[in-house]
C-alpha positions as CSV (number, residue, x, y, z in Angstrom):
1,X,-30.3,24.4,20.7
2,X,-31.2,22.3,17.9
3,X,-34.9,22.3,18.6
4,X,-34.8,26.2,18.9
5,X,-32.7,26.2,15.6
6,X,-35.3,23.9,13.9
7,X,-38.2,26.2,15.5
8,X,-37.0,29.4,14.3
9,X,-36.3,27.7,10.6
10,X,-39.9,26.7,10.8
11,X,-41.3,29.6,11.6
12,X,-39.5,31.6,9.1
13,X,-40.9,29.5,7.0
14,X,-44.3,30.0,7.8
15,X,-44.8,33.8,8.5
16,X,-41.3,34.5,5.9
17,X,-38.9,36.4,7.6
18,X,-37.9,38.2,4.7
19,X,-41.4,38.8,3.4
20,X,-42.8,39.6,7.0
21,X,-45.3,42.3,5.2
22,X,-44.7,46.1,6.9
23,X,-46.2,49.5,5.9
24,X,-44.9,52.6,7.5
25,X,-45.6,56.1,7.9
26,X,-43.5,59.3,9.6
27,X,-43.2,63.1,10.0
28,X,-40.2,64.0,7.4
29,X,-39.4,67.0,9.6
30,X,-38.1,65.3,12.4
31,X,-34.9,64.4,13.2
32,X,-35.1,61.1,14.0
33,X,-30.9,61.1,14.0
34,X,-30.9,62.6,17.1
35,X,-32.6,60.3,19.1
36,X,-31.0,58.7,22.1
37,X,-33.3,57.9,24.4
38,X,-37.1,56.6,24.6
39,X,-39.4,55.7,27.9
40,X,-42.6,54.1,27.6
41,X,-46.2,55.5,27.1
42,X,-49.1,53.6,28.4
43,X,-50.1,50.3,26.5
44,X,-52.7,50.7,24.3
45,X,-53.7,54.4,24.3
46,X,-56.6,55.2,21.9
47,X,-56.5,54.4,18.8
48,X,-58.5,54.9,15.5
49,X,-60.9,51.9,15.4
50,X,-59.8,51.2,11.2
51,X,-56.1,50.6,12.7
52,X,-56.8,47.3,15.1
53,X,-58.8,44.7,14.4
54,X,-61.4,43.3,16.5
55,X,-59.9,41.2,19.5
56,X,-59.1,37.9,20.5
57,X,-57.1,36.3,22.5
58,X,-55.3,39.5,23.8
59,X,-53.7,39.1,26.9
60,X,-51.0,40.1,29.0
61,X,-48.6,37.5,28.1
62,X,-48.3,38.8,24.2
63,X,-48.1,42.4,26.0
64,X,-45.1,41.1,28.1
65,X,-43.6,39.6,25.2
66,X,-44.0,42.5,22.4
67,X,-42.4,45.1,25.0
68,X,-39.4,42.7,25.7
69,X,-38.8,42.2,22.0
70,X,-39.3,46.3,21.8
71,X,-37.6,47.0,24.2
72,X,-34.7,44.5,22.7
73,X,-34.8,46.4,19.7
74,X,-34.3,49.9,20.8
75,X,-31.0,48.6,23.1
76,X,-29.5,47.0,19.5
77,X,-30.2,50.5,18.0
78,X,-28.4,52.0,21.0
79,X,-31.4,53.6,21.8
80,X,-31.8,53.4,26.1
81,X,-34.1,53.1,28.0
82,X,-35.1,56.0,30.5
83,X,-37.4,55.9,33.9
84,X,-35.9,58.4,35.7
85,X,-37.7,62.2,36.0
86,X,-35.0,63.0,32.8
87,X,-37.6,63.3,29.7
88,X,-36.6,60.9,26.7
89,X,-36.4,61.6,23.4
90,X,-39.3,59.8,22.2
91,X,-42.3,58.0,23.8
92,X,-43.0,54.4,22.5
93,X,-45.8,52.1,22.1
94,X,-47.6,49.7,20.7
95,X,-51.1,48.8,19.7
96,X,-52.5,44.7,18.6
97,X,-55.0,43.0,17.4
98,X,-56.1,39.8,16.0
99,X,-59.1,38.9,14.0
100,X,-60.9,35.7,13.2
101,X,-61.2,35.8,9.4
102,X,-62.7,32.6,7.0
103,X,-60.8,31.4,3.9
104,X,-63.2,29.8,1.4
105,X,-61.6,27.5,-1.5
106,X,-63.8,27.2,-4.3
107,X,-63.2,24.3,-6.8
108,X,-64.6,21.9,-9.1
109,X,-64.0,17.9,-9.7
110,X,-64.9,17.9,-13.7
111,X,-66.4,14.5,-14.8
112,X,-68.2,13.3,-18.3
113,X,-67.4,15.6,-21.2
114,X,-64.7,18.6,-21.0
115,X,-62.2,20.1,-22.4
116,X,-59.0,18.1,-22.4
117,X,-55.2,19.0,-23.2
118,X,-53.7,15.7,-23.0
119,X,-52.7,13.7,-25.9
120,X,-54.8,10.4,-24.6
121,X,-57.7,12.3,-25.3
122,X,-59.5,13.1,-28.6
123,X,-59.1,16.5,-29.8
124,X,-60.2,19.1,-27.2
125,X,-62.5,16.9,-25.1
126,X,-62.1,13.9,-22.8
127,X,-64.8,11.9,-20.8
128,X,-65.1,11.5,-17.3
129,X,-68.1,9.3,-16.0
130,X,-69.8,11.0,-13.3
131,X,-70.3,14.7,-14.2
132,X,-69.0,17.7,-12.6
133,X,-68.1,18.1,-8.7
134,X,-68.2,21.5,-6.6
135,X,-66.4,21.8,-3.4
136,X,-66.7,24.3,-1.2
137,X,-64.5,24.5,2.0
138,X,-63.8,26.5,4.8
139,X,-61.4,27.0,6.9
140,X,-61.0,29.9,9.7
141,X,-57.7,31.7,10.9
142,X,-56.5,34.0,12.9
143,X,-54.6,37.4,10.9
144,X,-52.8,39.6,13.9
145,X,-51.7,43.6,13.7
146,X,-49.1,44.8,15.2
147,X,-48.8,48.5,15.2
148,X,-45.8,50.1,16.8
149,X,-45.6,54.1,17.8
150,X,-43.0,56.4,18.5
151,X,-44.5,59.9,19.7
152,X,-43.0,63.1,20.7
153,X,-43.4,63.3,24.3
154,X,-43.7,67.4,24.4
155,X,-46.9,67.7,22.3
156,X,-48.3,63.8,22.1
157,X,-47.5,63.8,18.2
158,X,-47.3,60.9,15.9
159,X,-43.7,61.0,14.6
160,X,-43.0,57.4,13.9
161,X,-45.8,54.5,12.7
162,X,-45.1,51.1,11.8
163,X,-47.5,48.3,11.0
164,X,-47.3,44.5,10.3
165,X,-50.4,42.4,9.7
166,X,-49.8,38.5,9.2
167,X,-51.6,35.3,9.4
168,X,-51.0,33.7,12.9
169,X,-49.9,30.2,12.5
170,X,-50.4,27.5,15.2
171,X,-48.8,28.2,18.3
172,X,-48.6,25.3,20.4
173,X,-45.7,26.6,23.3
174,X,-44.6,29.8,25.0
175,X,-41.3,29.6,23.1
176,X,-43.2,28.8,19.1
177,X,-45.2,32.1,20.6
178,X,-42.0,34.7,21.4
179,X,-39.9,33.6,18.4
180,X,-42.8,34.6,16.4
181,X,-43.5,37.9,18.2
182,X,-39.6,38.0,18.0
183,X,-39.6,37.9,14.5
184,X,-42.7,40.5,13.7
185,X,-41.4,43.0,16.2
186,X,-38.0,42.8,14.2
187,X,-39.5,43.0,10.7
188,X,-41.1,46.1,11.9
189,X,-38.2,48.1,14.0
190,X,-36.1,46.8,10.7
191,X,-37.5,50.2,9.1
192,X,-36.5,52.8,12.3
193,X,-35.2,54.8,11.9
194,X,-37.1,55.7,8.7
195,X,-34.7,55.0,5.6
196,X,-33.2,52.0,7.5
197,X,-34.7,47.9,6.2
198,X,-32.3,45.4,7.9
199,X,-34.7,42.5,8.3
């Protein structure tokens, strides 16, 4: 328990679980109060190419573990679950991504003559043997999208969109990995319905 307590502090830490970042977007005319009930469309239906990032690292595991924490959302909202032949209210489903991206840290080590603030040196100027130094680093990361949908399962409609894109710390178990899609999936179904932000 302690481990898990320590884990969860950490990663709070690291992706900020109140400053998870979300953007959302929904049809104002619907009446999102009324909805009860939700079955699951198929994983991954198309998409607009601008609203997932290129892939890596997708697999089946984060699918299993997005739908629990999805589905573990909905219950909380008293929202259940339907498989039956009875049509739910809403259709929902999700869509990922993750990207390789490179950050680059530009700097300088400044040596001999510039301008200095401190009082040991002479007025506006210090020396430092040696000149001036330019670093350049690089360093890649992975930055993940989660987009969540809720669609109308009459006409296929868009009625509920919510997106979170963050930088994917390291991972190293199974556990590290659903406590952080734990947490996304929360900051994101903290907005629905729409006019709702519990996270």
């Amino acid at each position: 328990m302690l481990r898990v307590m320590v884990l969860m502090l950490a990663l709070c830490y690291l992706g900020g679980c109140s400053s998870t970042p979300v953007t959302t977007d929904y049809d104002p005319d619907f009446q999102f109060s009324s909805v009860r009930t939700y079955a699951w469309m198929s994983v991954d239906a198309p998409v607009s190419q601008a609203a997932v990032p290129r892939r890596a690292d997708v697999n089946d595991l984060m699918r299993d573990r997005i739908r629990a924490a999805l589905d573990a959302q909905m219950r909380a909202k008293g929202i259940q679950k339907v498989d039956g032949p009875k049509p739910a209210d809403v259709l929902l489903t999700f869509h990922m991504g993750i990207e390789e991206r490179v950050e680059v840290y530009d700097f300088h080590d400044h040596f001999g003559y510039y301008p200095c603030f401190s009082r040991r040196c002479s007025p506006g100027y210090g020396y430092y043997p040696g000149g001036i130094h330019h670093d350049h680093w690089e360093t890649e990361y992975q930055q993940g999208r989660l987009i969540v949908d809720i669609v109308s399962p009459e006409t296929k409609k868009l009625l509920w969109r919510g997106v979170s894109e963050r930088r994917i710390p390291w991972l190293e178990t199974p556990e590290e990995r659903r406590l952080f899609i734990v947490d996304t999936v929360g900051a994101v179904m903290s907005h629905f319905p729409p006019g709702t932000s519990t996270h």
